[in-house]
C-alpha positions in Angstrom: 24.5 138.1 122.3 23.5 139.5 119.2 22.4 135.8 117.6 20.5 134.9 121.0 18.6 137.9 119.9 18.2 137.5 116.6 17.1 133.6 117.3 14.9 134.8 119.9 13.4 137.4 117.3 13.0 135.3 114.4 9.8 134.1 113.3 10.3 130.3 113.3 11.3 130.9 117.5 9.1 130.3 119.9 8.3 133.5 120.3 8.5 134.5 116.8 5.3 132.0 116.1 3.8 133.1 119.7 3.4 137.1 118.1 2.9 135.9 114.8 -0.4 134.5 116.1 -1.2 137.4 118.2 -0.8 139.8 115.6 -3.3 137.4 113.4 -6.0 137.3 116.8 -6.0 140.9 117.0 -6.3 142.4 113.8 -9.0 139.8 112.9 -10.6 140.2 116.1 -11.1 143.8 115.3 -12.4 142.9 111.6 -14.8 141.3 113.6 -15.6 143.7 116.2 -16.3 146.4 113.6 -18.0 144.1 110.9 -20.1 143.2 113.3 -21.9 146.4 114.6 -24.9 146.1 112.7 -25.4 142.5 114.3 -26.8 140.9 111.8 -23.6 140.6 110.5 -22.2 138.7 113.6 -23.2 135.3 111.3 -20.9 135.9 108.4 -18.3 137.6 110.8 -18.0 134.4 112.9 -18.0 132.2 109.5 -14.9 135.2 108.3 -12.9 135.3 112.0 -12.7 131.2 111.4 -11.4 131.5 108.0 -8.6 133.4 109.1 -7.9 131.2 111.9 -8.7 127.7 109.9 -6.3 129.5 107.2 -3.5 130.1 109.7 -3.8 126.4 110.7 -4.0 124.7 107.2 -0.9 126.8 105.5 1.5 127.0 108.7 1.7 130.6 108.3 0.4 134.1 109.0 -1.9 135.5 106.6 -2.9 139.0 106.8 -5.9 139.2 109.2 -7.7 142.5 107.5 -7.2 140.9 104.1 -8.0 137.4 104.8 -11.0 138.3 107.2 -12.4 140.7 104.4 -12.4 137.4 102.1 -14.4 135.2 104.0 -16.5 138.1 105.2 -17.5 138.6 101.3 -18.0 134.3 100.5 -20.4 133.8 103.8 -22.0 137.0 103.5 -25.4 136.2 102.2 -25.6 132.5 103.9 -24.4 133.5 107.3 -27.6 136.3 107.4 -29.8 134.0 106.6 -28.2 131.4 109.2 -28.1 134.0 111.8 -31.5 135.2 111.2 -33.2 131.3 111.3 -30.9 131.3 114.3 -32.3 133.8 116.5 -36.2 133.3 115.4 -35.6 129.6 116.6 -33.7 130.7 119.8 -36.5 133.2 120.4 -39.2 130.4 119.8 -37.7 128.1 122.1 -37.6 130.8 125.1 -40.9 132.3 124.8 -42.1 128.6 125.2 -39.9 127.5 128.1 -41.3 130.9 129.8 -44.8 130.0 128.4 -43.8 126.6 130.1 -42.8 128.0 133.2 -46.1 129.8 133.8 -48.2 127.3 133.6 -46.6 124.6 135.2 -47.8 121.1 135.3 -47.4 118.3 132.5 -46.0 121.6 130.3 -43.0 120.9 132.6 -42.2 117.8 130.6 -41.9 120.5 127.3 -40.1 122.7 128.5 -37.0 119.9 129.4 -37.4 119.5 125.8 -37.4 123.0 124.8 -34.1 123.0 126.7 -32.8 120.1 124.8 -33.8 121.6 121.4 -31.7 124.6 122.2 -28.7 122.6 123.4 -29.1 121.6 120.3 -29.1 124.3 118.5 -26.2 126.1 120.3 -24.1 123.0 119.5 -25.3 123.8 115.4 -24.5 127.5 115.8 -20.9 126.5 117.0 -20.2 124.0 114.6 -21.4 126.4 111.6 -19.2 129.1 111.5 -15.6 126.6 111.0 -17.8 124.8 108.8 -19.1 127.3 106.9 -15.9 128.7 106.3 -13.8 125.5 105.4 -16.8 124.6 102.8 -18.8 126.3 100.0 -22.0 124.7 99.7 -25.6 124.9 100.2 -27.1 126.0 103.9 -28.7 122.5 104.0 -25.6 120.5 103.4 -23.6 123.0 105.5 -26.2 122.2 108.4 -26.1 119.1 107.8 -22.1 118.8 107.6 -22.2 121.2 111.0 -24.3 118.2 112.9 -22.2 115.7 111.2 -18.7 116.9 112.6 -20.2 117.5 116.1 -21.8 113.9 116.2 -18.8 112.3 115.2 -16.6 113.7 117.6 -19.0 113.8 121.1 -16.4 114.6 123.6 -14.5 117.6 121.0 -18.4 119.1 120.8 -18.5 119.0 124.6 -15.5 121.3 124.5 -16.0 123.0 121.7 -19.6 124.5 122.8 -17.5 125.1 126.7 -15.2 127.3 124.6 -18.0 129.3 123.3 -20.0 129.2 126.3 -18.3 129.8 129.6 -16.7 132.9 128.8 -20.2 134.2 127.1 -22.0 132.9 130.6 -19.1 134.3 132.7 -19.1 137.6 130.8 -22.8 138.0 131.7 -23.3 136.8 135.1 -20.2 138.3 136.6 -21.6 141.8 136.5 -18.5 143.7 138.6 -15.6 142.7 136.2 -18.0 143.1 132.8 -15.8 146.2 131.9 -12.6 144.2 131.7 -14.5 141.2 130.1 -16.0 143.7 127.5 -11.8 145.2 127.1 -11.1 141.4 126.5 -13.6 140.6 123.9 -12.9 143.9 122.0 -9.2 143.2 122.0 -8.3 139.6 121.1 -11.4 137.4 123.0 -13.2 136.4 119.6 -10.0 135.5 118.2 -8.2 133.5 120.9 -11.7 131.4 120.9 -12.3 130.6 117.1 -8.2 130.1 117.1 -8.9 127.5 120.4 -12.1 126.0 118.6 -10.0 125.9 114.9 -7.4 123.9 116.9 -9.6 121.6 118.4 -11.9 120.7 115.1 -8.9 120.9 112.2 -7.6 117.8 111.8 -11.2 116.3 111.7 -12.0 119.1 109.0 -9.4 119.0 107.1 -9.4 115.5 106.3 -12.7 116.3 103.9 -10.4 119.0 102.4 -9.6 118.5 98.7 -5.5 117.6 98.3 -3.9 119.6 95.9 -3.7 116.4 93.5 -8.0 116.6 93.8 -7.9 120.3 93.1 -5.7 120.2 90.2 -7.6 117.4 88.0 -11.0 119.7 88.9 -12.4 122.5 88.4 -13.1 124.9 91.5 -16.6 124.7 91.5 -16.3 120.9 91.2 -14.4 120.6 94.3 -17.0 120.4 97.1 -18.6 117.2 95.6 -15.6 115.5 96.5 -15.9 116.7 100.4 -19.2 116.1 100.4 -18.4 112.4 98.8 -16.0 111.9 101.5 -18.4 113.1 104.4 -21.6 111.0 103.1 -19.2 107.8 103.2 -18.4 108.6 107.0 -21.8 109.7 107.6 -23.1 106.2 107.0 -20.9 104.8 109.5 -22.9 106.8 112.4 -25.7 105.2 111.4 
């Protein structure tokens, strides 16, 4: 009985790997929670929450969450503000002129389908961002750039990306009678479990632009994103 136990306990079990993950989900989801207070931090804390995740992915292991999260807070600091700021004056922008649309009617109409479009778009650049932002250290135009590239090359994984990003928003907001439990959720593990789902879902695809350790060891550390970047301007020709 004692080795069913112990088995059932260990951290290669089942279960083992099942609270391993939970314990990483929580404690970065409250990283996240409390970095992100002053809101215009909620940028770099998205980029930090999907470092720990794409981190607990890439070494088959459990890093610690306050530790890890604090790292990749510190690396996307300055470029996830900025990101996050040029986010929200576009998003604002774009809804001022659908309303603007909306009250004058006629051909405007026509605009304000394409001010719809515009921020599809832009939702689907914001999601793509943060795991790219945090697997990458480049410029903001490359990592824009990279963030459109990845969702383009995968259609169907955007589609389901952006639905795990935005149902639970759009269910959090419209269903007003439950919002206290939604708002327990979010505070607890909600953040996590989603950036864990999305770092599941977009991995593979990342990682394969990841320098091996044979690339890493012939170059130096700050020479190591030209050889991402080489690999995703190859692939990027083959959209075209």
């Amino acid at each position: 009985m004692g080795k069913r136990l112990n088995a059932f306990l260990d951290n290669d079990s089942t279960f083992g790997r099942i609270m391993g993950r939970l314990a990483v989900m929580i404690g970065a989801n409250l990283m996240f929670v409390v970095f992100s207070l002053p809101v215009i931090t909620i940028g770099p804390g998205l980029a930090a929450l999907f470092y720990v995740m794409l981190k607990t992915l890439h070494t088959n292991d459990y890093p610690n969450p306050f530790k890890t999260f604090w790292k990749g807070f510190v690396m996307n600091l300055k470029q996830g503000i900025l990101c996050t700021v040029l986010f929200a004056l576009i998003a604002v922008i774009l809804v001022l002129d659908i309303r603007f649309c909306d009250y004058q009617g006629g051909i405007l109409t026509v605009f304000k389908y394409a001010c719809y479009a515009l921020l599809f778009l832009l939702v689907i650049e914001a999601v793509y961002l943060q795991p790219v932002m945090a697997a990458f250290s480049d410029t903001i135009p490359h990592l824009l750039r990279n963030a459109f590239f990845f969702a383009a090359r995968k259609p169907l994984k955007m589609l389901l990306a952006v639905a795990l990003f935005a149902v639970p928003v759009a269910v959090t907001i419209l269903d007003t009678y439950y919002r206290p439990l939604y708002a327990f959720i979010w505070v607890t593990i909600g953040f996590g479990l989603i950036t864990m789902l999305i770092s599941e879902l977009l991995y593979k695809d990342i990682a394969e632009f990841l320098p091996t350790e044979e690339d890493t060891e012939e170059t130096t550390r700050a020479e190591t994103p030209k050889l991402s970047q080489r690999k995703i301007l190859k692939e990027m020709k083959k959209l075209e």
